[in-house]
C-alpha positions as a printed Julia matrix, in Angstrom:
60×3 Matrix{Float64}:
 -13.16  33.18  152.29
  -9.33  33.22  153.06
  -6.79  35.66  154.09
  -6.01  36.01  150.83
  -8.69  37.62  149.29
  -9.05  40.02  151.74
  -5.28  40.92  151.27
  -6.3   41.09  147.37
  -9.53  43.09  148.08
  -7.08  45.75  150.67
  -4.03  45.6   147.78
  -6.51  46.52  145.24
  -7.74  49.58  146.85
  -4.6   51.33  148.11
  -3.79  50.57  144.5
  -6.58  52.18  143.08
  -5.96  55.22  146.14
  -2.09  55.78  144.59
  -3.21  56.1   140.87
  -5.96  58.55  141.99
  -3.59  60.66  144.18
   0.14  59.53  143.12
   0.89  61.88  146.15
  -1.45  59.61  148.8
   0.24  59.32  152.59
   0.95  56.69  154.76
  -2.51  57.57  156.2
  -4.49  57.24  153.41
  -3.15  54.1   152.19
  -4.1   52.62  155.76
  -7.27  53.98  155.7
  -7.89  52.59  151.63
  -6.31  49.1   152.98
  -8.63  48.48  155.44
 -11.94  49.78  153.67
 -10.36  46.8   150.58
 -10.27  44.54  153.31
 -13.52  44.96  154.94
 -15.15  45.74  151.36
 -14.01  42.11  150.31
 -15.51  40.66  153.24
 -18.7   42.2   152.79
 -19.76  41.49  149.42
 -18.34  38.0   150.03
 -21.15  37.74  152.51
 -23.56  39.5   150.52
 -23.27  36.85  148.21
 -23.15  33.79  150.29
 -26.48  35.24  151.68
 -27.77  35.48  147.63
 -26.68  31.66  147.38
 -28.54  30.64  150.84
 -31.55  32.56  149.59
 -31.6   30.79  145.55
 -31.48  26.95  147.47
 -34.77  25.57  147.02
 -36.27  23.82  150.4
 -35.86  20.75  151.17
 -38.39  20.32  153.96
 -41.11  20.94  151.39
């Protein structure tokens, strides 16, 4: 995963923050930016985990 879907997953949310409160602060943004940005990361894990656990063995 790249920087730039993290950016996408932090753009997202203080996206989403603004059309829920039009009136959000400087604060909340922040704080909605870096819950996108961890929130990408984590469910990009979550599903490289789900891809590790679906590959058959090898060693038999």
């Amino acid at each position: 995963m790249g920087i730039l879907e993290e950016a996408a997953g932090a753009f997202a949310a203080v996206e989403g923050v603004k059309k829920l409160d039009p009136n959000a602060g400087i604060i909340t943004e922040g704080v909605a930016a870096i819950a996108g940005f961890e929130g990408t990361k984590e469910i990009t894990n979550l599903i490289e985990e789900k891809k590790d656990e679906e590959k058959p063995d090898s060693q038999g």
